[in-house]
Biopython code that builds the backbone (N, CA, C, O; Angstrom):
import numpy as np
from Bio.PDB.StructureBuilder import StructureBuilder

atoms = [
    (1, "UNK", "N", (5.267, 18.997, 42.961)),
    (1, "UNK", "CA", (4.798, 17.645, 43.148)),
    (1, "UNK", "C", (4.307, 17.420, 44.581)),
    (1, "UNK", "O", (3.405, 16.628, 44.855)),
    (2, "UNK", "N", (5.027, 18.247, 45.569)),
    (2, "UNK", "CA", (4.293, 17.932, 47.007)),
    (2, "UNK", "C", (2.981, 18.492, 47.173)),
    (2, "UNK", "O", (2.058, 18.341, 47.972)),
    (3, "UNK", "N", (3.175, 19.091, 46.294)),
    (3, "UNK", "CA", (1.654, 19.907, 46.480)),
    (3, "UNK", "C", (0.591, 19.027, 46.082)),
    (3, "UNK", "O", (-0.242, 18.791, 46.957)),
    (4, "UNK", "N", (0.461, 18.591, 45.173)),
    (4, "UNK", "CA", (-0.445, 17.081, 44.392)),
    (4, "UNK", "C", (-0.637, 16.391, 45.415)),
    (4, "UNK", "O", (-1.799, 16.227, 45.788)),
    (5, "UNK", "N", (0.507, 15.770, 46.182)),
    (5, "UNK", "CA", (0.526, 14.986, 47.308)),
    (5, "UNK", "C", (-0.378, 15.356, 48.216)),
    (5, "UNK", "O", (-1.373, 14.632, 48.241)),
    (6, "UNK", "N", (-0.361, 16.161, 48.898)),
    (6, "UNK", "CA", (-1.118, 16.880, 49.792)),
    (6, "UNK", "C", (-2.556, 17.062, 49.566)),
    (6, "UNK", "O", (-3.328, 17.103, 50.524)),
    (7, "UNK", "N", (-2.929, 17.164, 48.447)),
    (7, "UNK", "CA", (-4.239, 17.801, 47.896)),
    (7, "UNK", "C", (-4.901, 16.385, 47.948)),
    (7, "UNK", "O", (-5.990, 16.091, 48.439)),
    (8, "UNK", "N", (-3.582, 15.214, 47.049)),
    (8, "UNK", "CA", (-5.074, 14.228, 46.800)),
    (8, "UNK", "C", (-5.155, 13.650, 48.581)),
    (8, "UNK", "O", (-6.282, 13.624, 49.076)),
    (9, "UNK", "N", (-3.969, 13.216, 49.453)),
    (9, "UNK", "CA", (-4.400, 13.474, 50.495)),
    (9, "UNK", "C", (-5.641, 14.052, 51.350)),
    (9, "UNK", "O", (-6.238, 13.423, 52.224)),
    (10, "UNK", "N", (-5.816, 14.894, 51.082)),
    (10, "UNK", "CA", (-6.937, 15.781, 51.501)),
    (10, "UNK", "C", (-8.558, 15.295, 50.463)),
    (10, "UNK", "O", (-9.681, 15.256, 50.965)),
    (11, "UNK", "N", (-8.346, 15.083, 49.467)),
    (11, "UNK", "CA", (-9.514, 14.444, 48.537)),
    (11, "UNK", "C", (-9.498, 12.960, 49.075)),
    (11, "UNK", "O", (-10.662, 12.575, 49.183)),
    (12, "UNK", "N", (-8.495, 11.891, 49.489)),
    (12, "UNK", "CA", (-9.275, 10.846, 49.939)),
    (12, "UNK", "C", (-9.739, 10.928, 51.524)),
    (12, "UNK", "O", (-10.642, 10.177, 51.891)),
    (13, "UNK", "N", (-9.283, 11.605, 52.224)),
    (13, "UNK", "CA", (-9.679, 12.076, 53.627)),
    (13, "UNK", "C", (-10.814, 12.798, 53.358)),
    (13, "UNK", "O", (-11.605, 12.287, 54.151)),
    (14, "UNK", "N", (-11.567, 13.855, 52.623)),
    (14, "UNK", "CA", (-12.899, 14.035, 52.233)),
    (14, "UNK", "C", (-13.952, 12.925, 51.296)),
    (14, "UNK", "O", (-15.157, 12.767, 51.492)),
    (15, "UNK", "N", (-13.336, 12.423, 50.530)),
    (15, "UNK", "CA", (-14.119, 10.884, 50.431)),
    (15, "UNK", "C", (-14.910, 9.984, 50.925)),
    (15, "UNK", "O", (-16.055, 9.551, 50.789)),
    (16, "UNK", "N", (-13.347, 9.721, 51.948)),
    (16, "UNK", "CA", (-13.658, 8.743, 53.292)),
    (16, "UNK", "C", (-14.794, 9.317, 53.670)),
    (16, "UNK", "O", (-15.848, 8.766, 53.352)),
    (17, "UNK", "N", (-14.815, 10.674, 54.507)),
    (17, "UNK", "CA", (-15.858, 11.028, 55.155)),
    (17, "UNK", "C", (-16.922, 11.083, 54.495)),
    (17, "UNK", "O", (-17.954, 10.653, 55.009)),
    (18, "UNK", "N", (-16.933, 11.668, 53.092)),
    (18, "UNK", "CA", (-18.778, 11.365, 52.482)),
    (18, "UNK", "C", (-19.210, 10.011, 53.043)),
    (18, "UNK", "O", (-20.162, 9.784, 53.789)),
    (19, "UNK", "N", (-18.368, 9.204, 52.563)),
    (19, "UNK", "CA", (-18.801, 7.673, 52.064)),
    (19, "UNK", "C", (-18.841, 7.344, 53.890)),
    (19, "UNK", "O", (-19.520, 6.319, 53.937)),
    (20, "UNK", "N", (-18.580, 7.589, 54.886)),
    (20, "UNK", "CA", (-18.972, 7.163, 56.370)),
    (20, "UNK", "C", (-19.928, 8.137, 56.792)),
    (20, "UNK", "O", (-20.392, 7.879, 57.903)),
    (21, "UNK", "N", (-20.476, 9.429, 56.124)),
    (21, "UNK", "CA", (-21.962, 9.826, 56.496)),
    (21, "UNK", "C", (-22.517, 9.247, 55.626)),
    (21, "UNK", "O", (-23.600, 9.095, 56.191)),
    (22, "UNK", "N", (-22.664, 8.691, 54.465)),
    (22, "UNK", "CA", (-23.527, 7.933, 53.516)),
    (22, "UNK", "C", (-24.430, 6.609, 54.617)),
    (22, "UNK", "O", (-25.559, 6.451, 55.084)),
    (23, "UNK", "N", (-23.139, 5.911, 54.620)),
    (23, "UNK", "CA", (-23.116, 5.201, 55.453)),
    (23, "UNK", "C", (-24.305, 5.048, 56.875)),
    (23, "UNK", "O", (-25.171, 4.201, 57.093)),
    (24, "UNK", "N", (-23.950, 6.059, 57.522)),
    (24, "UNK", "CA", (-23.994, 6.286, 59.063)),
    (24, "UNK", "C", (-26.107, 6.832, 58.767)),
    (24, "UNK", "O", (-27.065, 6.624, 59.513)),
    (25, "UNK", "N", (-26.055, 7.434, 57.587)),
    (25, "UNK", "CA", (-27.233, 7.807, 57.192)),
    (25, "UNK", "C", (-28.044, 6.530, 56.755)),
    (25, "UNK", "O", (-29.157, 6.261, 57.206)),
    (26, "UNK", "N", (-27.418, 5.832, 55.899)),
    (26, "UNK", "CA", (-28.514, 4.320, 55.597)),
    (26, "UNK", "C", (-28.865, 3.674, 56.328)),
    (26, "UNK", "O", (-29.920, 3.041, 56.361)),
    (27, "UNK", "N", (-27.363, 3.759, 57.628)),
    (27, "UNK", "CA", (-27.550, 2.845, 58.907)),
    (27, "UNK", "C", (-28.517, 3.305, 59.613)),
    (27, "UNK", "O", (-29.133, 2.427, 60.217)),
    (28, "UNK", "N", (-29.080, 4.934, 59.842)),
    (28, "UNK", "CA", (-30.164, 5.520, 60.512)),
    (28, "UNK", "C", (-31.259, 4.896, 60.174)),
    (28, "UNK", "O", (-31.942, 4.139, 60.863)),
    (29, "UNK", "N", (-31.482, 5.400, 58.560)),
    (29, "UNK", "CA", (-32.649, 5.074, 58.165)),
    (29, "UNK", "C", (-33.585, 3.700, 58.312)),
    (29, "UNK", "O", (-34.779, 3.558, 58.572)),
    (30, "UNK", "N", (-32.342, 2.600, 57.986)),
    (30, "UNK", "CA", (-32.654, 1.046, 58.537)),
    (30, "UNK", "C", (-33.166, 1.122, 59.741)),
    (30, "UNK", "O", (-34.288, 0.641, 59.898)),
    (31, "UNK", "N", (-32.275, 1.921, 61.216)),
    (31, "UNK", "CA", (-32.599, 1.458, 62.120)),
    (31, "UNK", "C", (-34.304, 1.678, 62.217)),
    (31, "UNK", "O", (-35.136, 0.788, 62.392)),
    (32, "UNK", "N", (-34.580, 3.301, 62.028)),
    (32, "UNK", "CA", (-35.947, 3.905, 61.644)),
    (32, "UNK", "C", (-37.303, 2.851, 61.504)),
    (32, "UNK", "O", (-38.330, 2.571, 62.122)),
    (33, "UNK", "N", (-36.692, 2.533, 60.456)),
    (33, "UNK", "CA", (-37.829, 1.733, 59.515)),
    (33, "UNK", "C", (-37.997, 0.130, 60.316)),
    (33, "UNK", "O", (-39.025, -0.414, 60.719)),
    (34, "UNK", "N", (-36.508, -0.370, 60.359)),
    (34, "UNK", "CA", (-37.156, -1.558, 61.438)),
    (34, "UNK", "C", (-37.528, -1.833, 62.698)),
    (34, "UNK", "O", (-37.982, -2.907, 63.093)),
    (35, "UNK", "N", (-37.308, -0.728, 63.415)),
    (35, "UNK", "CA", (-38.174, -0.108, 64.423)),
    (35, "UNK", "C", (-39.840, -0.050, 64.717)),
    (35, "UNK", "O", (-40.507, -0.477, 65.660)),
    (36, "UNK", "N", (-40.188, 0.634, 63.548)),
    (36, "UNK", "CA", (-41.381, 0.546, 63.107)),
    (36, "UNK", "C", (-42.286, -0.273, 62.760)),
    (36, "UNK", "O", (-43.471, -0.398, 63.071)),
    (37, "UNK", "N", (-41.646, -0.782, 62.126)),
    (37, "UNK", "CA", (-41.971, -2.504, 62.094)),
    (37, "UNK", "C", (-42.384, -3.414, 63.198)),
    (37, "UNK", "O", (-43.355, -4.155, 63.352)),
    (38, "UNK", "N", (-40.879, -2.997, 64.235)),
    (38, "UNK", "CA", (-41.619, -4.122, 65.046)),
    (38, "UNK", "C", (-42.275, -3.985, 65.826)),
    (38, "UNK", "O", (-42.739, -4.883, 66.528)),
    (39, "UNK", "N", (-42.591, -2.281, 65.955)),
    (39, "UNK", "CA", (-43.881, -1.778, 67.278)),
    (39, "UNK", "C", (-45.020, -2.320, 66.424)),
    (39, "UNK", "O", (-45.757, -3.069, 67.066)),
    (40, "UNK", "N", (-45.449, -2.100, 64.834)),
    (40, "UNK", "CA", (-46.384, -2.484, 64.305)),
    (40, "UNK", "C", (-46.528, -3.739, 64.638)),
    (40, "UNK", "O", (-47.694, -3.878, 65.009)),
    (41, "UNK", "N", (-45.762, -5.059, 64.723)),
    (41, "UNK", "CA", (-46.288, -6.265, 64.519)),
    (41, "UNK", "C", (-46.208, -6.371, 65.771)),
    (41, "UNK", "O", (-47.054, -7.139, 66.228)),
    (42, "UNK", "N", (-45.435, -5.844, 66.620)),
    (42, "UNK", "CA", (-45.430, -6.223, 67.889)),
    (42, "UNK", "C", (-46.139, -5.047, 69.592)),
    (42, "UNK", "O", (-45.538, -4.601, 70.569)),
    (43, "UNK", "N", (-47.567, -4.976, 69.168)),
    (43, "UNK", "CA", (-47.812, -3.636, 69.606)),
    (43, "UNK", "C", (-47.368, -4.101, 71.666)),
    (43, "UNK", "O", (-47.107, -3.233, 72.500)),
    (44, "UNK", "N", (-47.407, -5.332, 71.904)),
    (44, "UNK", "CA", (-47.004, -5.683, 73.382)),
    (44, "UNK", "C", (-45.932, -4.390, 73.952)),
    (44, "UNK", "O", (-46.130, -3.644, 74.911)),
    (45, "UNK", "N", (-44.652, -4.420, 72.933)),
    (45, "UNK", "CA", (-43.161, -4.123, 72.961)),
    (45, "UNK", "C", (-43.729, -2.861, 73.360)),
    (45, "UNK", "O", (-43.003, -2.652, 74.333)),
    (46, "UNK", "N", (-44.681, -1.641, 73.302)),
    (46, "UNK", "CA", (-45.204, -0.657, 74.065)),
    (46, "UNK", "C", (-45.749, -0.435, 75.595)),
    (46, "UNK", "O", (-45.833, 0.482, 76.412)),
    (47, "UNK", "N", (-45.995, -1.507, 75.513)),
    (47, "UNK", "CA", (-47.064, -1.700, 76.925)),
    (47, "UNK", "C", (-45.579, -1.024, 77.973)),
    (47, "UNK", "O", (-44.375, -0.936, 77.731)),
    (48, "UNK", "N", (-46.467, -0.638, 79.223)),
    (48, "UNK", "CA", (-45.500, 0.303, 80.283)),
    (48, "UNK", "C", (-45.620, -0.776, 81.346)),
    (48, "UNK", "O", (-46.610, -1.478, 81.552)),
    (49, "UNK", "N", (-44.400, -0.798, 82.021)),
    (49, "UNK", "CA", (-44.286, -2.216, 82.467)),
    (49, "UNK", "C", (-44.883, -1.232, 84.018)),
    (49, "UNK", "O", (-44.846, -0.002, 84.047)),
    (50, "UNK", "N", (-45.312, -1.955, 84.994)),
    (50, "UNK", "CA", (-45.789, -1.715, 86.186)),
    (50, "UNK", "C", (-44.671, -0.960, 86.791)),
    (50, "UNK", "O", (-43.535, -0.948, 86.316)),
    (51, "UNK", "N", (-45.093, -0.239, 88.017)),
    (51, "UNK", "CA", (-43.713, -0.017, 88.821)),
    (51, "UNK", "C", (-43.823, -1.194, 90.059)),
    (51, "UNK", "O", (-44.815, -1.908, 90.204)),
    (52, "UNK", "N", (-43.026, -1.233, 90.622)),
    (52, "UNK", "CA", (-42.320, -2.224, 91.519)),
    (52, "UNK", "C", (-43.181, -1.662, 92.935)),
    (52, "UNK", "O", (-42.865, -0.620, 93.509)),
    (53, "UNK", "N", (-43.932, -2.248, 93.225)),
    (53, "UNK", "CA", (-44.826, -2.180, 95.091)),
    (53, "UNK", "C", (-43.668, -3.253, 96.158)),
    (53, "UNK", "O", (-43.161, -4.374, 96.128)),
    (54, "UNK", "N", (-43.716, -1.615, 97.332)),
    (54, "UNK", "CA", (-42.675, -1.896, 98.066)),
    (54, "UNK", "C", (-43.792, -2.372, 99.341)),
    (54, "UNK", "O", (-44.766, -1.639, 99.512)),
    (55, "UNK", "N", (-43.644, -3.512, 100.155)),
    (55, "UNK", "CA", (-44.041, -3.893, 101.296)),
    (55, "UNK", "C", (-43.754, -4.242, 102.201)),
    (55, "UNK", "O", (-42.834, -5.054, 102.304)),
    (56, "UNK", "N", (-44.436, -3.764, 103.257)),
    (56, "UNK", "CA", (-43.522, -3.865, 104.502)),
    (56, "UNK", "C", (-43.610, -5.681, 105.557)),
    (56, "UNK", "O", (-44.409, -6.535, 105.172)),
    (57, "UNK", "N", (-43.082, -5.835, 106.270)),
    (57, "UNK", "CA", (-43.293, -7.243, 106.666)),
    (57, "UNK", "C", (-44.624, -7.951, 107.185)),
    (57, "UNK", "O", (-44.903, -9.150, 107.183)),
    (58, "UNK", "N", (-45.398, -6.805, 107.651)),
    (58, "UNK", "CA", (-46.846, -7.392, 107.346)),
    (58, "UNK", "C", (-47.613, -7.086, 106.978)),
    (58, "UNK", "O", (-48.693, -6.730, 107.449)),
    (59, "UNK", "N", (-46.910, -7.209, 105.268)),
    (59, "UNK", "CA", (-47.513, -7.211, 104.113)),
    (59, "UNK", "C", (-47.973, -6.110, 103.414)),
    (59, "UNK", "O", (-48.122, -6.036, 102.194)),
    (60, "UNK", "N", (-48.233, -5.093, 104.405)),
    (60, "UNK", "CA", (-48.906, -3.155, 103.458)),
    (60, "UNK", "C", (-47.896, -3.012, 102.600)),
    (60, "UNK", "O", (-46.810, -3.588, 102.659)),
    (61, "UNK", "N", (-48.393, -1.950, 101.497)),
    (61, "UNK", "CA", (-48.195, -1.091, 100.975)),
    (61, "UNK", "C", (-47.164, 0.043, 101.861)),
    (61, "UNK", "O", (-47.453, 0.793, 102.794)),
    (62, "UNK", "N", (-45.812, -0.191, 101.118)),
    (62, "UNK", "CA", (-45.571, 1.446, 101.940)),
    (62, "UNK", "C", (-45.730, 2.755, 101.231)),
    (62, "UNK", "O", (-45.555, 3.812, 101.838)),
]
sb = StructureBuilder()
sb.init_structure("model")
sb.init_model(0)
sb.init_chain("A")
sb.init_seg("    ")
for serial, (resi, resn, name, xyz) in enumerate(atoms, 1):
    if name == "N":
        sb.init_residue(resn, " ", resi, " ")
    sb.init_atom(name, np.array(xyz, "f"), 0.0, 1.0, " ", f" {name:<3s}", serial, name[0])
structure = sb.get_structure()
């Protein structure tokens, strides 16, 4: 009988884990896809933002 114990032990601890890569995989895929989405509708969210111009107190470029 301990042996049963142990085993299904071990079958819901392999369960668990399918069912949290199932999981962890749909959660990918969502992120994926609505991602995509919003570079499509939102092509701005690409744009490369400037870098930062450092100047000295009268006023150049350093």
């Amino acid at each position: 009988m301990l042996k049963h114990r142990g085993k299904r032990w071990m079958y819901y601890v392999f369960d668990a884990a399918v069912v949290v890569v199932l999981m962890l995989t749909c959660f990918y895929i969502y992120l994926m896809t609505y991602g995509e989405g919003m570079l499509r509708n939102r092509p701005e969210a690409m744009q490369v933002v400037s870098s930062t111009i450092i100047t000295n107190a009268e006023g150049t470029e350093i």
